[in-house]
C-alpha positions as CSV (number, residue, x, y, z in Angstrom):
1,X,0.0,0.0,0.0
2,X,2.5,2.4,0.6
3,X,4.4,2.1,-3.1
4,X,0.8,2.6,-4.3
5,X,0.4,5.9,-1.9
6,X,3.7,6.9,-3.2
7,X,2.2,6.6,-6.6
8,X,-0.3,8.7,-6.1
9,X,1.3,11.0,-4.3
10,X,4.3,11.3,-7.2
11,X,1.8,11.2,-10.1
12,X,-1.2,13.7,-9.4
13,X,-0.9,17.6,-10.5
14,X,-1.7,18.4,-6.9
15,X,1.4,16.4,-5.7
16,X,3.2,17.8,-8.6
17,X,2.5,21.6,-7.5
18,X,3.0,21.1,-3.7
19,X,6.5,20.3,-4.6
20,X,7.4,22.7,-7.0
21,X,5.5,25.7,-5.0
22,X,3.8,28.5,-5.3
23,X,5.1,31.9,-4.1
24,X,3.3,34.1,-7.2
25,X,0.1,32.3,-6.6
26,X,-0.2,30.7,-9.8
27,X,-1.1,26.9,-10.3
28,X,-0.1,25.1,-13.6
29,X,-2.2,23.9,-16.2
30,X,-6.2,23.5,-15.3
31,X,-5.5,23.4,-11.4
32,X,-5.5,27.0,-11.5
33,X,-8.8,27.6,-13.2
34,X,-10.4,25.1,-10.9
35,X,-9.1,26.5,-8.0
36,X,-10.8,29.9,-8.7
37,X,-14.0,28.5,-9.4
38,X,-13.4,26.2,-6.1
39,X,-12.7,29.5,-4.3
40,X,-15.8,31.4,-5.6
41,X,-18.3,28.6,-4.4
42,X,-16.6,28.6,-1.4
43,X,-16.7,32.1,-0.9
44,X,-19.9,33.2,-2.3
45,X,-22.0,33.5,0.3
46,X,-19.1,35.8,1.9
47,X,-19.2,37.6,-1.3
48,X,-23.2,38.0,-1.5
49,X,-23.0,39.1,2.6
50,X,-20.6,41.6,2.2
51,X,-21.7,43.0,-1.0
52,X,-24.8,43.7,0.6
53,X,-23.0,44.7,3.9
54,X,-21.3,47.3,1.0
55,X,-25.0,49.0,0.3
56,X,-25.6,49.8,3.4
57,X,-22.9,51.2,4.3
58,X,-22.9,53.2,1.3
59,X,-26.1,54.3,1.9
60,X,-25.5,55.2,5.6
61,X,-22.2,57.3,4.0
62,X,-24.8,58.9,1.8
63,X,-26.6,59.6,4.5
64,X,-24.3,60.9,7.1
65,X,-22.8,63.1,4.3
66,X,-25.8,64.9,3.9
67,X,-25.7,65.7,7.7
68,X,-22.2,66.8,7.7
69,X,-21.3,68.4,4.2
70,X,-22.6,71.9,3.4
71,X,-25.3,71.5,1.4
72,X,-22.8,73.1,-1.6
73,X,-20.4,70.1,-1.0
74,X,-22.8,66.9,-0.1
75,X,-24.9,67.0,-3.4
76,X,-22.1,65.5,-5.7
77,X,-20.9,62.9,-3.2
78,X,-24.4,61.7,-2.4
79,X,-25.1,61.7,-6.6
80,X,-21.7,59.8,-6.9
81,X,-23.0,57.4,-4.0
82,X,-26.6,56.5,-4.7
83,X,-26.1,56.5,-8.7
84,X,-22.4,54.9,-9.4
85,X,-21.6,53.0,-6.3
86,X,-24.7,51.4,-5.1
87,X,-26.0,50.2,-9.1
88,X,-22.3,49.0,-9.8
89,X,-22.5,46.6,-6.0
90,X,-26.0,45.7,-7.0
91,X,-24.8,44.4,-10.1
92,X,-22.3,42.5,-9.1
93,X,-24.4,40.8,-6.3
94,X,-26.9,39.8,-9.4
95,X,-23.4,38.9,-10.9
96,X,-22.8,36.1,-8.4
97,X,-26.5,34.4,-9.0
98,X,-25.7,34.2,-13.0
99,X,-24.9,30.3,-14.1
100,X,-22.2,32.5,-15.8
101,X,-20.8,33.9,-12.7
102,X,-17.6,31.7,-13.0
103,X,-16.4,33.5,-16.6
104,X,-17.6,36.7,-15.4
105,X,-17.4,37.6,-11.8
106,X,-13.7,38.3,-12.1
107,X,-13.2,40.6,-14.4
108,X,-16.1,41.9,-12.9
109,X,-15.0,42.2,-9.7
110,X,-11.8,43.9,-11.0
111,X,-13.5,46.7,-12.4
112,X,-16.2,46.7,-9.4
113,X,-12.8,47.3,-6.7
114,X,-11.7,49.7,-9.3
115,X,-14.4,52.1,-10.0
116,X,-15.2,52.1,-6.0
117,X,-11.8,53.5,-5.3
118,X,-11.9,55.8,-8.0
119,X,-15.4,56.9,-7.2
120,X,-14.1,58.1,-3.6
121,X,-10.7,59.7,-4.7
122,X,-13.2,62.0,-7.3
123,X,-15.2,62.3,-3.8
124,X,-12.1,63.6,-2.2
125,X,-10.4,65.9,-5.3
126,X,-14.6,67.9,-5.2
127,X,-14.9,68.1,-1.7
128,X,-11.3,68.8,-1.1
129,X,-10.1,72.5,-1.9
130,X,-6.6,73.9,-0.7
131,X,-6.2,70.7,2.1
132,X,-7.3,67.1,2.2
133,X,-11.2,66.2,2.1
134,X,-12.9,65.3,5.3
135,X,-14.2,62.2,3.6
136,X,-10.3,60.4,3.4
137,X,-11.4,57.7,5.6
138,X,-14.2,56.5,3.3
139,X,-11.0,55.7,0.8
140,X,-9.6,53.4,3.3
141,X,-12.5,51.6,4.3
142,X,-13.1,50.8,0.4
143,X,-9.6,49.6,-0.1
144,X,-10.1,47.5,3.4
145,X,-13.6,46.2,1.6
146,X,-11.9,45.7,-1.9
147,X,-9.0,43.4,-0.2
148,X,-11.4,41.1,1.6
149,X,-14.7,41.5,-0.2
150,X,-14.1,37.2,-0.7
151,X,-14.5,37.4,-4.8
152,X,-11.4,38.8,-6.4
153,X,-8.3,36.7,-6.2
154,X,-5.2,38.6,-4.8
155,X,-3.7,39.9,-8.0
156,X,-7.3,41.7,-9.2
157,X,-7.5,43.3,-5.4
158,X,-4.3,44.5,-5.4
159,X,-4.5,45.9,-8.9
160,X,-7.6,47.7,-8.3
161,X,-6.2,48.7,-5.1
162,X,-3.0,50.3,-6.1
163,X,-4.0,51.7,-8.7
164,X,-6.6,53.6,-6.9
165,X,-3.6,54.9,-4.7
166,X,-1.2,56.1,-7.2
167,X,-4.2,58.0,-8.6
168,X,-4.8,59.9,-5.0
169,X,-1.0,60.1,-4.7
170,X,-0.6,61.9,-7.9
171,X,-3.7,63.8,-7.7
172,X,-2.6,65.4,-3.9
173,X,0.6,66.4,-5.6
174,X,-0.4,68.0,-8.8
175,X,-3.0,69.8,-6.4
176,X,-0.5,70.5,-3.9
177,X,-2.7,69.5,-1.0
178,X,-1.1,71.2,2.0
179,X,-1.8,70.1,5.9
180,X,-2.6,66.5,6.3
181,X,-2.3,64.8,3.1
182,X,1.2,63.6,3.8
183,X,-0.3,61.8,7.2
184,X,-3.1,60.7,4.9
185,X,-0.8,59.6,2.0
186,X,1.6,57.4,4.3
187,X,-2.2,56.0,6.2
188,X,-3.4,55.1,2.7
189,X,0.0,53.1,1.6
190,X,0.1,51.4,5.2
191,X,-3.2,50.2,4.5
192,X,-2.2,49.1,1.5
193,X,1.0,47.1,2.4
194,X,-1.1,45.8,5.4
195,X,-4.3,44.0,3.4
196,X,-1.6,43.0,0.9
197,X,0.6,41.2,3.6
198,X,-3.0,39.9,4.6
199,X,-4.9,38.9,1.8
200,X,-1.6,37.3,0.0
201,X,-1.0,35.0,3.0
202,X,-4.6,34.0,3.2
203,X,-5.0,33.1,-0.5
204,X,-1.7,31.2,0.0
205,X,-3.1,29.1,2.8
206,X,-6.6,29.1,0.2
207,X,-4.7,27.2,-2.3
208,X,-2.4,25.2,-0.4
209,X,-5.8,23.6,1.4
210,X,-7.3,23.9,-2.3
211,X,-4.6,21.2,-3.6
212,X,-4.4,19.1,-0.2
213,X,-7.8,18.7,-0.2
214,X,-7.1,17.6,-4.2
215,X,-4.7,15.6,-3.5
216,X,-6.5,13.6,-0.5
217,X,-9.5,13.2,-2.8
218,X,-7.2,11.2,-5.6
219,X,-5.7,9.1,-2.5
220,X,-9.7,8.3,-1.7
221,X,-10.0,7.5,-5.6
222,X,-7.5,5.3,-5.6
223,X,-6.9,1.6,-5.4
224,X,-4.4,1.5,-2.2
225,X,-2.4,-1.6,-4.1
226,X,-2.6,-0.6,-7.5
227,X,-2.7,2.9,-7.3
228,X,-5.2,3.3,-10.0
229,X,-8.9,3.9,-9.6
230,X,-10.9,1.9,-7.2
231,X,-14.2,0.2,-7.9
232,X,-16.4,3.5,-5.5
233,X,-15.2,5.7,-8.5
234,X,-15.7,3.4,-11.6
235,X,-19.5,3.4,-10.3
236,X,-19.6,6.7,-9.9
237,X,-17.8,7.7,-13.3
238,X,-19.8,4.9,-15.3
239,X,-23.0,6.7,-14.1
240,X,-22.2,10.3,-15.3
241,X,-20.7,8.9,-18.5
242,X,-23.8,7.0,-19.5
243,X,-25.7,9.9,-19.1
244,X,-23.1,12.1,-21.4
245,X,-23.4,9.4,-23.9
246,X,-27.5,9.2,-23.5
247,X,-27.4,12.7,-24.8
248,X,-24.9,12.7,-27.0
249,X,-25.9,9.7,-28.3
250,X,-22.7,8.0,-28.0
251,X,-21.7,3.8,-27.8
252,X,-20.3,3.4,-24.6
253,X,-17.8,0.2,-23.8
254,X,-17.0,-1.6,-20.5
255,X,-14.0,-4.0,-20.7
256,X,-13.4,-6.6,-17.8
257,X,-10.1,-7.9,-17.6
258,X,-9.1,-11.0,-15.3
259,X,-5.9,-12.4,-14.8
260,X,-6.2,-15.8,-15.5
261,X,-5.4,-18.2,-12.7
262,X,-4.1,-15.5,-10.2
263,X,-5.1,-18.0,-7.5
264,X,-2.5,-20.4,-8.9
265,X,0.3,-17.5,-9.1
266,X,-0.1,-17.0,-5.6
267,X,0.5,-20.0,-4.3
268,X,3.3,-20.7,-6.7
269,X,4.9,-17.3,-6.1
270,X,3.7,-16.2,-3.0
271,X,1.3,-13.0,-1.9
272,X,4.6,-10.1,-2.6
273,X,4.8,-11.4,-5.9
274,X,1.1,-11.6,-6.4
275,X,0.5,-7.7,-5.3
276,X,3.7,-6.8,-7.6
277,X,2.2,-9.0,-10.4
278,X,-1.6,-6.7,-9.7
279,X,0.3,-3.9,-10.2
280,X,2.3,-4.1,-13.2
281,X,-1.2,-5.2,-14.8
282,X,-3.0,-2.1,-13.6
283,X,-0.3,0.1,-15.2
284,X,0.0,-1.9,-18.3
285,X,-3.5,-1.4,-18.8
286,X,-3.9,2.2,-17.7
287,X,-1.7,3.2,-20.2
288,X,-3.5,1.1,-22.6
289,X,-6.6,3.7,-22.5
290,X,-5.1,6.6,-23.6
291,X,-8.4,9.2,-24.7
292,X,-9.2,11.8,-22.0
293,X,-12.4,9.8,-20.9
294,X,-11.4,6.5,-21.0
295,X,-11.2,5.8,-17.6
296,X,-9.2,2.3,-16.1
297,X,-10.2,1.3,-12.6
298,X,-9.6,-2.1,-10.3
299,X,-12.9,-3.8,-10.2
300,X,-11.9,-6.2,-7.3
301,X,-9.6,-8.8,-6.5
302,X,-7.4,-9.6,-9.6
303,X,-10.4,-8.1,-12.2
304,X,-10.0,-4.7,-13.9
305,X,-12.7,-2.6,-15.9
306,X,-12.0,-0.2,-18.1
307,X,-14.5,2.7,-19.5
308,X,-14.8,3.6,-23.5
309,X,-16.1,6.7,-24.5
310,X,-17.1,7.1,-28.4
311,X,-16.6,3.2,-28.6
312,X,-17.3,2.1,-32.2
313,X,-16.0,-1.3,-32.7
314,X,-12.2,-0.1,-34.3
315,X,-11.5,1.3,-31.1
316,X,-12.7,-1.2,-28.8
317,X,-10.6,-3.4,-31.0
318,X,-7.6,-1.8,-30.6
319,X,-7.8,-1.1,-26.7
320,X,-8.3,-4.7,-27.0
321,X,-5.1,-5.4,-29.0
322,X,-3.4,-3.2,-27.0
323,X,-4.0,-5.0,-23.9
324,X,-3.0,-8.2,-25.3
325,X,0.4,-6.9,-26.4
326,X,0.9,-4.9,-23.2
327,X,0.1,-8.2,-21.1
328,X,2.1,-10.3,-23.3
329,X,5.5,-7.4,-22.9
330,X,5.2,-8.2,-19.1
331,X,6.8,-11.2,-19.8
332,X,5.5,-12.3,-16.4
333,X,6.7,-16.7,-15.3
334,X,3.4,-18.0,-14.5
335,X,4.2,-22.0,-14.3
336,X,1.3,-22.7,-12.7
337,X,-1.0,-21.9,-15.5
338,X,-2.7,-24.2,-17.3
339,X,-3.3,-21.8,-19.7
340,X,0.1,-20.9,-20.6
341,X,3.4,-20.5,-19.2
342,X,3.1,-16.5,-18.9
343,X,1.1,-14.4,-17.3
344,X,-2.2,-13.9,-19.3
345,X,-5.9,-12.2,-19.0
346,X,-9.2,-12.8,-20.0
347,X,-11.0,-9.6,-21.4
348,X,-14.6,-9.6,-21.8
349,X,-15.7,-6.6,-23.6
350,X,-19.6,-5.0,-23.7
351,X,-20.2,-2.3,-26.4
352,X,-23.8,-0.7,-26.8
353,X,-25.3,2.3,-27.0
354,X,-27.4,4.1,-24.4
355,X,-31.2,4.6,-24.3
356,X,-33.5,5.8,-22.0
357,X,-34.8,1.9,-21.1
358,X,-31.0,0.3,-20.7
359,X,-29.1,1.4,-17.9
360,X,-25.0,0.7,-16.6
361,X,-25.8,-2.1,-14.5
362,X,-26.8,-3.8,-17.6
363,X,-23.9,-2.8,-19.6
364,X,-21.6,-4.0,-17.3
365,X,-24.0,-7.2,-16.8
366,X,-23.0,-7.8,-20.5
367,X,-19.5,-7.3,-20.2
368,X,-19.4,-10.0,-17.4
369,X,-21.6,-12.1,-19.6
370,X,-18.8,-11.8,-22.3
371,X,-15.8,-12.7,-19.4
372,X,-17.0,-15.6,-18.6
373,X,-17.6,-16.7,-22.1
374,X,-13.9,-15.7,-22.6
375,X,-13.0,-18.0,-19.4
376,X,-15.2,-20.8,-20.9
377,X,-13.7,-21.2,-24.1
378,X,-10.3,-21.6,-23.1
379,X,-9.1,-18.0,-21.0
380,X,-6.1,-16.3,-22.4
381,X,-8.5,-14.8,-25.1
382,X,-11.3,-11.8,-25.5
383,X,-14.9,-12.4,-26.2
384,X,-17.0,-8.7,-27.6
385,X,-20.6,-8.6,-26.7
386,X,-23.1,-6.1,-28.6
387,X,-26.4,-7.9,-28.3
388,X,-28.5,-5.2,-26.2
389,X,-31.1,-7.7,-23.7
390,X,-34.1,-6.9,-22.2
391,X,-33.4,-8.3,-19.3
392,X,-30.0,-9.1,-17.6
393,X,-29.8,-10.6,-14.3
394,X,-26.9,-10.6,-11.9
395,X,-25.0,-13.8,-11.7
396,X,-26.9,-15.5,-14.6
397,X,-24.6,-16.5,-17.8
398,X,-26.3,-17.9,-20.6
399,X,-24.9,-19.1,-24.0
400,X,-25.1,-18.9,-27.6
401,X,-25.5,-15.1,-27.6
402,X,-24.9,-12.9,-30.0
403,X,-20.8,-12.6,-29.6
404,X,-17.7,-12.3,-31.5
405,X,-14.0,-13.5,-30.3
406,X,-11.6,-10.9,-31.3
């Protein structure tokens, strides 16, 4: 069990990225798109919360402003609030109910952090006249609310963010702000630097749990000898790929592969050699199903199964040709086989296409159908079934069906 662990361990992109890092929060390949559209779900109630939290408080700005402003200064403020600010958060919390949301929300989000900053350093250059505006601290709650909102991902908070404060730095120096603006200028990059620190560290410890929890996912999916897929996942993945091929309309194939005589191996060669035996099989025949959803699982004890997408009878055909000649490469002593004296299989193959009054259980029904058949004539050989039955029952074999030896 533990070279299979290793296996897993060494082969997954989850292991893969754990080892090689991540200090600029970037995953390779797919991991990364999955992890933002794991780190959405996760955080969209947070997101839908706080963006609602974000109204009010606008709102109560809008109204406090109105209170404290001269009525000469409050008007544009309020305008800026109630007609930019709130309709931009509002859309973005109708954002995150959209089927789209995982394409859109982060661009979205980008631009929603980005126009909210801007918004209040325009607040600050109309209210503000030869010293800093009394509405400053409205610019660092924003930038507080833009870090941890719970949408963006680090890099589109701190863009939004810092560009926001390069804008009010270069705006309070072409206007020459005089009195407070260099206390408010340092309070605005401390901020910054702060939720940076902040929000970086907690994304890191978001995507390192993102690719744990991966990685101990593929440990559950795996066979614990073998190290391929175990029998809980070839159920599940046989269940959503009928349905894929019931509406595309697709032939689906189930190949069961036994070693023949494993029994005998063992006590010839003993239980180490039987489990080293299981897994040079399992990778033999993992690599013999090579399309992205072909899928090869151990079905129990020395049986295999493996899945066919798009199975018209050339491919099966191959797969099955390829299995013979990976088998036979193995080169595996088997003395005390009848059969022959190297290690060999028998592959019973099922090949049909889905309709709405078949179901899995019958497919795979009919590739154990054709196993046996395979066993029965001889083993060492493959047996294709693609007569579709009415009925199949569990643990009932009957001959002179419609079959073909390949």
């Amino acid at each position: 069990m533990y070279a299979a662990n290793r296996f897993v361990m060494e082969d997954t992109p989850q292991s893969r990225q754990l080892r090689a890092g991540f200090p600029w929060l970037i995953l390779d390949g797919g991991l990364e798109a999955e992890f933002r559209r794991t780190h959405l779900e996760e955080n969209l109630r947070t997101v839908r919360v706080n963006l609602c939290l974000g109204v009010i408080i606008t709102l109560a700005f809008a109204a406090v402003e109105a209170v404290v402003l001269a009525p000469a200064v409050n008007r544009i403020p309020s305008l800026i609030h109630l007609l930019l600010i709130v309709p931009i958060l509002l859309i973005s919390l109708a954002a995150s109910f959209s089927p789209r949301r995982h394409r859109i929300y982060a661009p979205l989000a980008l631009a929603t952090g980005t126009v909210l900053g801007l918004s209040m350093v325009a607040m600050l250059l109309i209210t503000a006249s030869n010293a800093p505006s009394p509405l400053f601290p409205c610019l660092l709650v924003t930038t507080v609310f833009v870090y941890f909102m719970g949408g963006p991902i680090f890099y589109h908070s701190l863009a939004a963010n810092v560009s926001v404060a390069l804008v009010y730095l270069v705006a309070g120096g072409v206007l020459q702000f005089r009195g407070e603006f260099g206390y408010d200028a340092l309070c605005l990059v401390a901020v910054n630097i702060f939720c940076a620190v902040v929000a970086y560290m907690h994304e890191k410890t978001s995507r390192l749990r993102f690719l744990e929890a991966g990685l101990l996912h593929e440990m559950a999916a795996r066979d614990g000898l073998t190290g391929i897929q175990n029998r809980r996942m070839f159920d599940q993945h046989i269940e959503r790929i009928w349905l894929q091929g019931l509406r595309e309309n697709t032939r689906i194939a189930v190949l069961l592969a036994d070693i023949d005589c494993f029994k005998d191996y063992n006590d010839r060669y003993g239980h180490q050699a039987g489990d080293e035996c299981l897994r040079a099989v399992a990778v033999s025949l993992n690599q013999c199903a090579r399309r992205p959803l072909d899928f090869v699982a151990r079905y129990g004890g020395e049986e295999f199964a493996v899945i066919l997408y798009e199975a018209n009878r050339e491919y099966v055909a191959e797969v099955l040709t390829r299995i013979q000649r990976s088998i036979a490469e193995l080169n595996i002593p088997h003395d005390a086989s009848p059969v022959a004296s190297r290690l060999t299989v028998s592959v019973g193959a099922a090949l049909i296409l889905p309709s709405a009054h078949r179901s899995p259980e019958g497919l795979v029904q009919l590739a154990d159908e054709a196993l046996y058949n395979a066993k029965e004539q001889g083993r060492n050989r493959v047996v294709v079934m693609e007569a579709e039955y009415q009925e199949l029952h569990t643990g009932r074999f009957e001959k002179h069906r419609a079959s073909r030896a390949v």
